[in-house]
N, C-alpha and C positions, 0 to 999 in steps of 0.2 A: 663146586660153585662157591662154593664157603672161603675156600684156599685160594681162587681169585681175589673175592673181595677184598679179604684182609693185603693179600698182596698189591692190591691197588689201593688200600686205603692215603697213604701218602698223595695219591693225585686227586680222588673223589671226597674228601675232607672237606679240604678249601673251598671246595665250591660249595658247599653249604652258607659258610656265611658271606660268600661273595657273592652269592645271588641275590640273599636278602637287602645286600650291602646294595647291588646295584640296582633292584624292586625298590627296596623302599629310602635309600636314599637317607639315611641319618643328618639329623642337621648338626652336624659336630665338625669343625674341620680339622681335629685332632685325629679324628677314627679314622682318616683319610692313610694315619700310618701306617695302622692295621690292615687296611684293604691291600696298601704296596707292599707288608710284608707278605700275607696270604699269596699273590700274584707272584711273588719274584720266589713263594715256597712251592708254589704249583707248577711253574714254569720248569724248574729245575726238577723236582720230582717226575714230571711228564719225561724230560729225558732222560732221567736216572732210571725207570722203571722199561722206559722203550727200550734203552741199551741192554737193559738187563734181557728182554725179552728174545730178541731179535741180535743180540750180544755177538751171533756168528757173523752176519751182516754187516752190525757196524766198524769204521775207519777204526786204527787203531788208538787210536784218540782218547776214543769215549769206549773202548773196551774193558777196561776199568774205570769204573764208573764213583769209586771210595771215594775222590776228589771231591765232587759234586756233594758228599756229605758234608764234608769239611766249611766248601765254599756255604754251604745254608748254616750253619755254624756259628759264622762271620756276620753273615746278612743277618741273622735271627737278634744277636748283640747288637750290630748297626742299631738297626732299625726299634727294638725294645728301650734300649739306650737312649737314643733320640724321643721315643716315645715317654721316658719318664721328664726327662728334659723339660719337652713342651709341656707336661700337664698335672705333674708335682712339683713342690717347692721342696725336695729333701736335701738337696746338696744346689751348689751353683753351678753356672754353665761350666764356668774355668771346672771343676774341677770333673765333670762327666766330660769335657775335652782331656782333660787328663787322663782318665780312665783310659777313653779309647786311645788315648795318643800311646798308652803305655803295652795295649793289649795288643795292638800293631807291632808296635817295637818287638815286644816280649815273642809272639809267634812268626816276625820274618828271622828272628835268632832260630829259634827254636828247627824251624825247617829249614833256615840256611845248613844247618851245623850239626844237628841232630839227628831230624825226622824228613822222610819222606811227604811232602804237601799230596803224594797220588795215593797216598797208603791211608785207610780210614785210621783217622788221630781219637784216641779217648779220652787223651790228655786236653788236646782244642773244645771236646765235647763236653767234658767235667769242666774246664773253667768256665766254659759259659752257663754252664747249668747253677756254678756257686755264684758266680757273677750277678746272672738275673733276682738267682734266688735272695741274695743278700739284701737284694734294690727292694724283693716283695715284702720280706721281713722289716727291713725299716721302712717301707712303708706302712703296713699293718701296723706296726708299734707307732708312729708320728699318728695314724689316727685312732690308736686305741687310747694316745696320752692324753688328745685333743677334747678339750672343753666343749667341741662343736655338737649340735643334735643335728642330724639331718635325717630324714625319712623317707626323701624324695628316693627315686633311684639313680644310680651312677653307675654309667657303663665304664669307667675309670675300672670301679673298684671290681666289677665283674669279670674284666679284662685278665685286673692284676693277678687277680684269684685263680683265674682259668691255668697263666702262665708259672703261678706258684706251684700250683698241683703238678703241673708239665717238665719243671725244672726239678721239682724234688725226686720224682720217679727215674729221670733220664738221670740223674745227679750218679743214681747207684749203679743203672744198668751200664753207663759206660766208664765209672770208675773201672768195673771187673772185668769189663769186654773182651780184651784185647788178652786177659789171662783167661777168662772161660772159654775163647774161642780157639787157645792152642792148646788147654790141658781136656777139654770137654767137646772137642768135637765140633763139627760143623756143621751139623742138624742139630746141635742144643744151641748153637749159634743162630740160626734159621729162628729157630723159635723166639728165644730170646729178645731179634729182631723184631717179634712183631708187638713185644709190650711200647714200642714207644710209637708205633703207630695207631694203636687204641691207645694210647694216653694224646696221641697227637690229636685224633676224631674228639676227646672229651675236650679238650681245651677249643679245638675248633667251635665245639659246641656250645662253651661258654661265651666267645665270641659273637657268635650267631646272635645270642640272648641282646649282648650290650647293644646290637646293631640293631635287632629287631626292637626292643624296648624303647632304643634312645628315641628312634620314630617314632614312638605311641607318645613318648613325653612332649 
């Protein structure tokens, strides 16, 4: 029962904080991004775990399903990216348009010439992970410098927090992946797998908070 759960953790996460999301309704129209990323992480997960399950079944399409890792990847940068955009002053538009314009360019090279886009990438995983992380860390420091007192709460900074811890753990697990999973086997790969699904549940969880609190504010 146990080895379910975990194995379905990727699709039964999200819904934690998309219920409260859609129960109580935050008055933020910021947290609105967070809701489209959880939805378009659950969507994707839903079929990534159905292919995997039913794997004999499905087209051969979706019978390698490492794609789909990739693409939430993308969507996770999107969407986090746009997220600091709309709701910190750390850099300017121009140049979070530059990032992504660059992180496009940099990955249609990379798997034109390189890498397989159907083969799970560590490389696509690790940058996104220094990516975001960079954006948490100068965040935290812009308001550790800051003269501001605030006491209230901010589901900002609950968010940022949830995805720092999220980004720092996946940062290592899928630097070494891709060499743990040809020198160590594919049951220490299995496993391995499943720290970034309980780091995914704890982050979902921090989510939940910003969404459920913001409505108590």
């Amino acid at each position: 029962m146990l080895t379910v759960i975990l194995n379905w953790m990727e699709v039964w996460a999200p819904l934690i904080p998309l219920y409260v999301f859609i129960v109580k309704r935050p008055d933020e129209k910021h947290l609105e991004i967070i809701a489209a990323y959880l939805l378009t992480s659950l969507c994707i997960n839903l079929i990534i775990d159905v292919s995997w399950l039913f794997n004999s079944c499905m087209p051969p399409a979706l019978k390698n399903n490492n794609f789909l890792y990739n693409i939430i990847s993308v969507c996770r940068v999107f969407f986090f990216v746009i997220f600091f955009m709309n709701t910190t002053s750390l850099l300017s538009k121009k140049v979070y348009n530059l990032f992504l314009g660059l992180y496009v360019l940099l990955f249609a090279i990379y798997f034109t010439f390189f890498a397989d886009f159907f083969t799970l990438s560590s490389m696509l995983h690790s940058i996104e992970a220094l990516g975001l992380l960079a954006l948490c860390i100068l965040y935290f420091t812009r308001l550790i410098k800051s003269d501001e007192v605030f006491f209230g709460f901010d589901p900002y900074l609950i968010i940022i927090s949830g995805l720092a811890i999220y980004e720092s753990v996946n940062f290592f697990v899928f630097l070494f992946y891709s060499y743990l999973m040809e020198n160590s086997g594919q049951d220490f790969a299995k496993v391995l797998w499943r720290v970034p699904n309980i780091i995914f549940l704890v982050f979902c969880l921090f989510i939940t908070r910003a969404f459920y609190e913001r409505h108590n504010q």
